[in-house]
PDB file of N, CA, C and O in Angstrom, chain B, residues numbered from 101:
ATOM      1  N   UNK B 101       0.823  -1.198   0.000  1.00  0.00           N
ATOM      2  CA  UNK B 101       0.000   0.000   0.000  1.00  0.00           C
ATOM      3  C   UNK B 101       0.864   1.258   0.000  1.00  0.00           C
ATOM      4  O   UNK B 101       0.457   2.207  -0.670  1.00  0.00           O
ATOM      5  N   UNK B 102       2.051   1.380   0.698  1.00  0.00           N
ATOM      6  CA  UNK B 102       2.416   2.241   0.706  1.00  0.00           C
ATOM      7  C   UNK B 102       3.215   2.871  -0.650  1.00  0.00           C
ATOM      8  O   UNK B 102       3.231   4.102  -0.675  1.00  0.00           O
ATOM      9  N   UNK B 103       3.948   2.113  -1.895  1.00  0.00           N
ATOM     10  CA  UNK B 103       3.894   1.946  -2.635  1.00  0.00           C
ATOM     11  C   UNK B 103       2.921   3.135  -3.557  1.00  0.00           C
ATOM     12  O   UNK B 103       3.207   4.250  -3.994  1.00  0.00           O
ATOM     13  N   UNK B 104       1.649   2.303  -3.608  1.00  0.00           N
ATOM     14  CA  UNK B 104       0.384   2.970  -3.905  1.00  0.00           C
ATOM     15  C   UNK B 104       0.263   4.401  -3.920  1.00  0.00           C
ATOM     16  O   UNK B 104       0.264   5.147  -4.899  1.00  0.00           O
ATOM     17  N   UNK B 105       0.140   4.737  -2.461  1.00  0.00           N
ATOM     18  CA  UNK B 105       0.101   5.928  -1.607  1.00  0.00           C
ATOM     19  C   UNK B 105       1.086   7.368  -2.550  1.00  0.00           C
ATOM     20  O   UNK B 105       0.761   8.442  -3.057  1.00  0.00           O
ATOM     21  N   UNK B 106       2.250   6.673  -2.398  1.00  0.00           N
ATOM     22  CA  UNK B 106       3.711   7.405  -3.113  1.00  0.00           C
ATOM     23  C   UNK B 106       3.259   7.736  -4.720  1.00  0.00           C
ATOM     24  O   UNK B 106       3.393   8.900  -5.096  1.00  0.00           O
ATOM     25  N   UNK B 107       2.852   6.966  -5.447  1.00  0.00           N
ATOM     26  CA  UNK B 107       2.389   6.951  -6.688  1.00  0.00           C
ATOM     27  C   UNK B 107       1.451   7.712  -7.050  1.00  0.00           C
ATOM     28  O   UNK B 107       1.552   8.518  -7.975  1.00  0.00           O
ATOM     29  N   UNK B 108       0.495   7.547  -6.396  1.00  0.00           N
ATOM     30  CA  UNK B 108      -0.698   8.837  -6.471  1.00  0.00           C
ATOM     31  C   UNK B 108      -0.797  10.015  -5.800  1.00  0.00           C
ATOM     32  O   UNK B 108      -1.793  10.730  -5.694  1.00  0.00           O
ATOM     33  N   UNK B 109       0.470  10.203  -5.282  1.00  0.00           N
ATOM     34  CA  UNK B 109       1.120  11.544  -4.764  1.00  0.00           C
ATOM     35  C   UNK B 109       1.402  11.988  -6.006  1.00  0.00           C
ATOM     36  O   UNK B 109       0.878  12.977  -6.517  1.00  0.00           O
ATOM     37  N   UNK B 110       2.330  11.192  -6.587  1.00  0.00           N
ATOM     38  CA  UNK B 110       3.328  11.823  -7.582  1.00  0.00           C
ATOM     39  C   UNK B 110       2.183  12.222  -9.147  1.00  0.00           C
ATOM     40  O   UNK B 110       2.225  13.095 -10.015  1.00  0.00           O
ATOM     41  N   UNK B 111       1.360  11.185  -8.892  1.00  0.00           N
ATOM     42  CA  UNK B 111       0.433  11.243 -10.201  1.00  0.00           C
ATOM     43  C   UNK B 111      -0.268  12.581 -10.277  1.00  0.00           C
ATOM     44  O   UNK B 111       0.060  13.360 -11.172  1.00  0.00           O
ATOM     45  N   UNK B 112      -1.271  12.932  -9.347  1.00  0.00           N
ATOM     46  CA  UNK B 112      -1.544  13.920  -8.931  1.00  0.00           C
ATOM     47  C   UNK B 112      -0.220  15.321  -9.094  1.00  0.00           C
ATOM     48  O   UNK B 112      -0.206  16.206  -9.950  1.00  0.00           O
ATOM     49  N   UNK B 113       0.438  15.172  -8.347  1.00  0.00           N
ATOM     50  CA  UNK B 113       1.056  16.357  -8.734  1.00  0.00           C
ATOM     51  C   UNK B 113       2.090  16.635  -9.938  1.00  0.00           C
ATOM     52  O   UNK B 113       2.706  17.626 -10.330  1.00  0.00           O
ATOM     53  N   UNK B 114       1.976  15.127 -10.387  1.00  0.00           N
ATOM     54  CA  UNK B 114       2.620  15.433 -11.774  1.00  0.00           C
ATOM     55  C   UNK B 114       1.354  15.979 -12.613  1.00  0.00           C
ATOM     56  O   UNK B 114       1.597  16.631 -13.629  1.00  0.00           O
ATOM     57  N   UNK B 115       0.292  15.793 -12.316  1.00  0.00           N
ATOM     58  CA  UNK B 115      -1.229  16.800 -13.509  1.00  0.00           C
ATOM     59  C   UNK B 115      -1.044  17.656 -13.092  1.00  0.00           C
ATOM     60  O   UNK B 115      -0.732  18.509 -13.923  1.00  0.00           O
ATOM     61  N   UNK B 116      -1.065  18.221 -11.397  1.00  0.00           N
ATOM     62  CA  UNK B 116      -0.618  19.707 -11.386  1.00  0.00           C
ATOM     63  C   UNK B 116       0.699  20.483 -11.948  1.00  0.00           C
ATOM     64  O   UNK B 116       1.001  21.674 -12.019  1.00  0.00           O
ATOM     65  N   UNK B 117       1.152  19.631 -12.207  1.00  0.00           N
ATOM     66  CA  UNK B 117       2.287  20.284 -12.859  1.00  0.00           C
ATOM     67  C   UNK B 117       2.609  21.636 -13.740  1.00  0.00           C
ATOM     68  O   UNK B 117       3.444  22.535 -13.644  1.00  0.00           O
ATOM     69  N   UNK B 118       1.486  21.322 -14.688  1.00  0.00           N
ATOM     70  CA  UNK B 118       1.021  22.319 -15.794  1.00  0.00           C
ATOM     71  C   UNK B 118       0.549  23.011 -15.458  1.00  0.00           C
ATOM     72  O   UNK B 118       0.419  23.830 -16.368  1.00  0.00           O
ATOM     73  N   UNK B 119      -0.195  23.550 -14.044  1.00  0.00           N
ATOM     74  CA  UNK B 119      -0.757  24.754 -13.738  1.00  0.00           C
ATOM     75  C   UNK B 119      -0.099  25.288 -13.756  1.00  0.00           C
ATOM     76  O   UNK B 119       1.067  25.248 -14.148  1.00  0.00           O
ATOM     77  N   UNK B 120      -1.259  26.549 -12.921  1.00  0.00           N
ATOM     78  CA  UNK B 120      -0.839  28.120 -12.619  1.00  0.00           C
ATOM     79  C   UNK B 120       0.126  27.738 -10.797  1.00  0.00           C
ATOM     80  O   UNK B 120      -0.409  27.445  -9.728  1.00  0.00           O
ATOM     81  N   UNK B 121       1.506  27.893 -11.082  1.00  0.00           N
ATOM     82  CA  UNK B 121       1.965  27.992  -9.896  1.00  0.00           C
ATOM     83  C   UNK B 121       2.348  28.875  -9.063  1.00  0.00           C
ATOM     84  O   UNK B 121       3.179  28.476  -8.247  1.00  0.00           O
ATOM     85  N   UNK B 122       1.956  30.174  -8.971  1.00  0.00           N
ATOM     86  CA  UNK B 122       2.220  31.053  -8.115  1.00  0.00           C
ATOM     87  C   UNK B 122       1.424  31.112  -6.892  1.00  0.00           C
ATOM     88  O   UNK B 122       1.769  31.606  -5.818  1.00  0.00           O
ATOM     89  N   UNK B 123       0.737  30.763  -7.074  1.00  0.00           N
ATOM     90  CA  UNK B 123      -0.566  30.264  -5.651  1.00  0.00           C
ATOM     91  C   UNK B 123      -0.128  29.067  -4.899  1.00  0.00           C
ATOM     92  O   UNK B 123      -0.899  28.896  -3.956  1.00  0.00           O
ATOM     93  N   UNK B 124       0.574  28.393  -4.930  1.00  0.00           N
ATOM     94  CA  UNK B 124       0.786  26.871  -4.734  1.00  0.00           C
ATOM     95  C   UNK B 124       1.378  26.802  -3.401  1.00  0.00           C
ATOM     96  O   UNK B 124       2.579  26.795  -3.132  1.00  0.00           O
ATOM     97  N   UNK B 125       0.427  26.754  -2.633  1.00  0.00           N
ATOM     98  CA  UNK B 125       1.061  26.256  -0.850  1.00  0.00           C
ATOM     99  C   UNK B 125       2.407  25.685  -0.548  1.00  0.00           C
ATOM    100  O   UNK B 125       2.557  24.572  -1.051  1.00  0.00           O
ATOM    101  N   UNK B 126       3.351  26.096   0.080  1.00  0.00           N
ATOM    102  CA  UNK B 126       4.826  25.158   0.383  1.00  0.00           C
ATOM    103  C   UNK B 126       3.914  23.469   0.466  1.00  0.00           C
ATOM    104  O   UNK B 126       4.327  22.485  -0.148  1.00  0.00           O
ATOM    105  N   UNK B 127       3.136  23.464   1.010  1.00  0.00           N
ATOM    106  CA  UNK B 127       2.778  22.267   1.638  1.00  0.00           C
ATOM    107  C   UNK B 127       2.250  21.088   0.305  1.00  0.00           C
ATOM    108  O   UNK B 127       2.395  19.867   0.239  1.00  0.00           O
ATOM    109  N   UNK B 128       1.523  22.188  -0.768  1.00  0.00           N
ATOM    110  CA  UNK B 128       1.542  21.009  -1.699  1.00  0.00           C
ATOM    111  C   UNK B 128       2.901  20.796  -2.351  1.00  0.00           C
ATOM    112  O   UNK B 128       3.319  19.683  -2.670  1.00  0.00           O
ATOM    113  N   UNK B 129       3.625  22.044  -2.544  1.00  0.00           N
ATOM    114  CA  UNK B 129       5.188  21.480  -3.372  1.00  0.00           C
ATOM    115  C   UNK B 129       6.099  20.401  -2.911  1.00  0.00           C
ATOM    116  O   UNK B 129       6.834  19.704  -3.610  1.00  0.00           O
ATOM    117  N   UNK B 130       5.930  20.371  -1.591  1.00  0.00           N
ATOM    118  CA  UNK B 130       6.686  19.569  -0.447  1.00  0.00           C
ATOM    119  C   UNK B 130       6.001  18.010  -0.391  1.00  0.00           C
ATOM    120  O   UNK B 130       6.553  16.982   0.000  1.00  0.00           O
ATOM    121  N   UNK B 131       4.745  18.158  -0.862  1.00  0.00           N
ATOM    122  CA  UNK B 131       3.542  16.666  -0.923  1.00  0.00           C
ATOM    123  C   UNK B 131       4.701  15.414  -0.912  1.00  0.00           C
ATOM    124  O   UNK B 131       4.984  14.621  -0.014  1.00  0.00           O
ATOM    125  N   UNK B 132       5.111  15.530  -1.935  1.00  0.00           N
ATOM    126  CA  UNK B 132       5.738  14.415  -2.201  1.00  0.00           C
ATOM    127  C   UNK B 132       6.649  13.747  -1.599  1.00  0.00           C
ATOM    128  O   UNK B 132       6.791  12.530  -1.711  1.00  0.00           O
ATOM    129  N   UNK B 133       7.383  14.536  -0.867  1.00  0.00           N
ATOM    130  CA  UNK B 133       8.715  14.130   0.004  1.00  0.00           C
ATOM    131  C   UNK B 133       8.276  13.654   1.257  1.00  0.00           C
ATOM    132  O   UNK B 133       8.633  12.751   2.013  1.00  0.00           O
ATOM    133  N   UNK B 134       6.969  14.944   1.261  1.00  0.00           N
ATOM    134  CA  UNK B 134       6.281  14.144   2.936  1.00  0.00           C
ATOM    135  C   UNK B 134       5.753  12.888   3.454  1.00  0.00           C
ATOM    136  O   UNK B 134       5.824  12.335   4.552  1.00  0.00           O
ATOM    137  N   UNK B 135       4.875  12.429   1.679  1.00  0.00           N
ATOM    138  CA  UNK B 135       4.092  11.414   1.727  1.00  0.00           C
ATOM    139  C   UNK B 135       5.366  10.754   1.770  1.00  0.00           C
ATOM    140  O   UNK B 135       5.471  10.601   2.987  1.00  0.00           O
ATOM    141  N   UNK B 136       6.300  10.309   1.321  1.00  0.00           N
ATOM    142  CA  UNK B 136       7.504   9.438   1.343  1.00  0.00           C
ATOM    143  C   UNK B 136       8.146   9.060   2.338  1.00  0.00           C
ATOM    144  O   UNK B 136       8.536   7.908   2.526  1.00  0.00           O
ATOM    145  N   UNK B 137       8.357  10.255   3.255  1.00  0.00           N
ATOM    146  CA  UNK B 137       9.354  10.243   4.526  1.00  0.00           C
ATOM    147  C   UNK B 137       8.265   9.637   4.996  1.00  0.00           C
ATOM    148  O   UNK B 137       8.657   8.570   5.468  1.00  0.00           O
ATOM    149  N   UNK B 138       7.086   9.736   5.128  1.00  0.00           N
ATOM    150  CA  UNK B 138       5.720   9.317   6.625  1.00  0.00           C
ATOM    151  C   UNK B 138       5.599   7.823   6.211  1.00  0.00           C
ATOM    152  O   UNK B 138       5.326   7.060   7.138  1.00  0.00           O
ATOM    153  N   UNK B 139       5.754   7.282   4.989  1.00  0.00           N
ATOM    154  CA  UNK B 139       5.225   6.219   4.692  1.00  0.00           C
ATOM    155  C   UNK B 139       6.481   5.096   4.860  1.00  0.00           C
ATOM    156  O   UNK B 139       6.333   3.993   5.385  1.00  0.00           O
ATOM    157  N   UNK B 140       7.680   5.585   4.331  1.00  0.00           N
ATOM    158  CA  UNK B 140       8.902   4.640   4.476  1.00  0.00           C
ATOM    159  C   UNK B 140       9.256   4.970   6.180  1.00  0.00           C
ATOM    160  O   UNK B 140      10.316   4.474   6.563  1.00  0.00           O
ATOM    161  N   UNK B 141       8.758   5.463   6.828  1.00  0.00           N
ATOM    162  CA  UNK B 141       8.911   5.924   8.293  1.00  0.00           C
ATOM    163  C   UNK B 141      10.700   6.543   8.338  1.00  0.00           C
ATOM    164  O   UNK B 141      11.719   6.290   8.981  1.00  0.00           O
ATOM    165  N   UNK B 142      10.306   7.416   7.295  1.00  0.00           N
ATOM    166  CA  UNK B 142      11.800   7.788   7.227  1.00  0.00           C
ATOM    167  C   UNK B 142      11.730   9.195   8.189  1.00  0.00           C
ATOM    168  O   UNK B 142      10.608   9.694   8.273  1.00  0.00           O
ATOM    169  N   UNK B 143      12.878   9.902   8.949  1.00  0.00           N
ATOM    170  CA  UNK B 143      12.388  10.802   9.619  1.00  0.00           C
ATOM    171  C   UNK B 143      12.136  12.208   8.483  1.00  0.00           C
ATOM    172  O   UNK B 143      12.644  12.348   7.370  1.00  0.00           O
ATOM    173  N   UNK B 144      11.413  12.916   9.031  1.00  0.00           N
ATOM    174  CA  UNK B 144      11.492  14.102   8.362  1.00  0.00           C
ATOM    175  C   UNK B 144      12.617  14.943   8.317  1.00  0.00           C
ATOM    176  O   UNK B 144      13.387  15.181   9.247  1.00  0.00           O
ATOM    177  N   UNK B 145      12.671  15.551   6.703  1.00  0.00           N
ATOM    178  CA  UNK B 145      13.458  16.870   6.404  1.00  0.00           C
ATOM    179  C   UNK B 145      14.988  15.351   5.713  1.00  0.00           C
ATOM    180  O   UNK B 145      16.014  15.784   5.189  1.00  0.00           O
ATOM    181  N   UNK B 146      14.795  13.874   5.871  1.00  0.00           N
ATOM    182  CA  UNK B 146      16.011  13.128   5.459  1.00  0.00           C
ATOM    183  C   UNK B 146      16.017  13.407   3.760  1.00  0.00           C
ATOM    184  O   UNK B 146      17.072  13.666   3.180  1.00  0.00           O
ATOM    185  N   UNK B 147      15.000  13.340   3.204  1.00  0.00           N
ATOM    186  CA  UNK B 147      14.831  13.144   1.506  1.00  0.00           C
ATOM    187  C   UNK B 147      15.041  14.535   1.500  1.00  0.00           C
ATOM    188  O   UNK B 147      16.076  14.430   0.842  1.00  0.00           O
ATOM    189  N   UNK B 148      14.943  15.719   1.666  1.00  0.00           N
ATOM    190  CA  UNK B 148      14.807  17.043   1.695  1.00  0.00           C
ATOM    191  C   UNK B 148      15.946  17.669   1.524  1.00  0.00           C
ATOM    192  O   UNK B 148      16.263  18.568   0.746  1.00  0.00           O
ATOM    193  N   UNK B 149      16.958  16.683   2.926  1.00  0.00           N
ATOM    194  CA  UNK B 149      18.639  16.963   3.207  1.00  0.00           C
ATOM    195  C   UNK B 149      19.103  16.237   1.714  1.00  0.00           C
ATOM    196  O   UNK B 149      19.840  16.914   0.997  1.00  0.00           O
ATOM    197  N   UNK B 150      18.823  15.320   1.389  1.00  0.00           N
ATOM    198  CA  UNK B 150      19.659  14.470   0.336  1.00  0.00           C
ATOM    199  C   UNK B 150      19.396  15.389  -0.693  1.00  0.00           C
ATOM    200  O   UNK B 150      20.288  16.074  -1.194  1.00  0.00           O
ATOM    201  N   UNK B 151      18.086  15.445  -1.073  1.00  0.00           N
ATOM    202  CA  UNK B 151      18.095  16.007  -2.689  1.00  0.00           C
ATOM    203  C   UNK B 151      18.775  17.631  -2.286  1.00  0.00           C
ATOM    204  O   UNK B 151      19.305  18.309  -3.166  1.00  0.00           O
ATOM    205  N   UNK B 152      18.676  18.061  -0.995  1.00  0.00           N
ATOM    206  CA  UNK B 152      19.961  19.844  -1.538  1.00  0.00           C
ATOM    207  C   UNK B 152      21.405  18.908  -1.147  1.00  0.00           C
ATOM    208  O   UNK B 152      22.405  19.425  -1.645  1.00  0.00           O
ATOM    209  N   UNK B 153      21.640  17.855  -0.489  1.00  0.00           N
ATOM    210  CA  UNK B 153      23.235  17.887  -1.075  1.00  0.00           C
ATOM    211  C   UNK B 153      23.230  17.594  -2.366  1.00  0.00           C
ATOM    212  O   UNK B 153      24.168  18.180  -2.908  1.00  0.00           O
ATOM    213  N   UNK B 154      22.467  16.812  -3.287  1.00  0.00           N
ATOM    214  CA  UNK B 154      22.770  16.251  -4.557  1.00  0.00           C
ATOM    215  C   UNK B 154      22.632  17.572  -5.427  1.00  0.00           C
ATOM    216  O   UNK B 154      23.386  17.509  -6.397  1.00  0.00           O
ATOM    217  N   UNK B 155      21.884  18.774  -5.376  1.00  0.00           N
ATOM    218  CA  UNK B 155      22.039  19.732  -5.634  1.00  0.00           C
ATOM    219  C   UNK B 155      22.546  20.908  -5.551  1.00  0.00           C
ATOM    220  O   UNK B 155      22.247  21.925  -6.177  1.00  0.00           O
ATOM    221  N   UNK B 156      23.640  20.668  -4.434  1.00  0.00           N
ATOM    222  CA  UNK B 156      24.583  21.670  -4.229  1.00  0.00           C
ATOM    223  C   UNK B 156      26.204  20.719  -4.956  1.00  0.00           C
ATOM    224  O   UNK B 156      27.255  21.292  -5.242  1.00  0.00           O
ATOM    225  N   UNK B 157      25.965  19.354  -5.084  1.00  0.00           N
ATOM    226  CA  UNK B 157      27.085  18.422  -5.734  1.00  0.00           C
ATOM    227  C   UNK B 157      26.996  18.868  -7.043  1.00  0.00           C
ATOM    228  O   UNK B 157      28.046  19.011  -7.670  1.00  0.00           O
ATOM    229  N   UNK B 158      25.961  19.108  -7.557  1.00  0.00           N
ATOM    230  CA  UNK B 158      25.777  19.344  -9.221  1.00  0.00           C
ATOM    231  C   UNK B 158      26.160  20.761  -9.625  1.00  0.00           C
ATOM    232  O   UNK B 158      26.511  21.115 -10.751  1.00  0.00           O
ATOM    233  N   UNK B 159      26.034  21.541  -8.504  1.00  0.00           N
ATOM    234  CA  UNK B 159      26.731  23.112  -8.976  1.00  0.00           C
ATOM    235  C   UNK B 159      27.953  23.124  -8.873  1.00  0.00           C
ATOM    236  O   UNK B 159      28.403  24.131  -9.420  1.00  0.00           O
ATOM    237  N   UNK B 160      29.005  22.261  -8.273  1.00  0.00           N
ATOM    238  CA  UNK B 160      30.433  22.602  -8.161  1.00  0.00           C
ATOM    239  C   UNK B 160      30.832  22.286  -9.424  1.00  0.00           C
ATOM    240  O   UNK B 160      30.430  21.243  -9.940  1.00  0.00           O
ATOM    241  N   UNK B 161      31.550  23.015  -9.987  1.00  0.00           N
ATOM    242  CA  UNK B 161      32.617  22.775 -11.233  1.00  0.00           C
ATOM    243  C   UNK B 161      33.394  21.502 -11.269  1.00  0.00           C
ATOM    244  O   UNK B 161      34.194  21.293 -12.181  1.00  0.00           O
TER     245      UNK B 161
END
């Protein structure tokens, strides 16, 4: 199920995608990482920390 859960996070906000995003709550942009961390009982802010180191790795020369 949890699986599931993760998938129709992402489905969903991959249709929102194409909107209008200037209105868009931190809380839905963040959806995805949350539903992830709560469901793999990972702690919060861990997927959050990884993807800005992997994105501060990709700006160094």
């Amino acid at each position: 199920m949890t699986a599931i859960q993760i998938l129709v996070v992402l489905d969903g906000l991959g249709a929102h995608a194409n909107t209008e995003r200037s209105n868009r709550p931190p809380s839905v942009t963040a959806m995805a990482i949350t539903t992830a961390e709560r469901e793999l009982d990972v702690p919060a802010g861990t997927l959050a920390g990884l993807i800005a180191a992997q994105h501060d790795l990709s700006e160094r020369p």
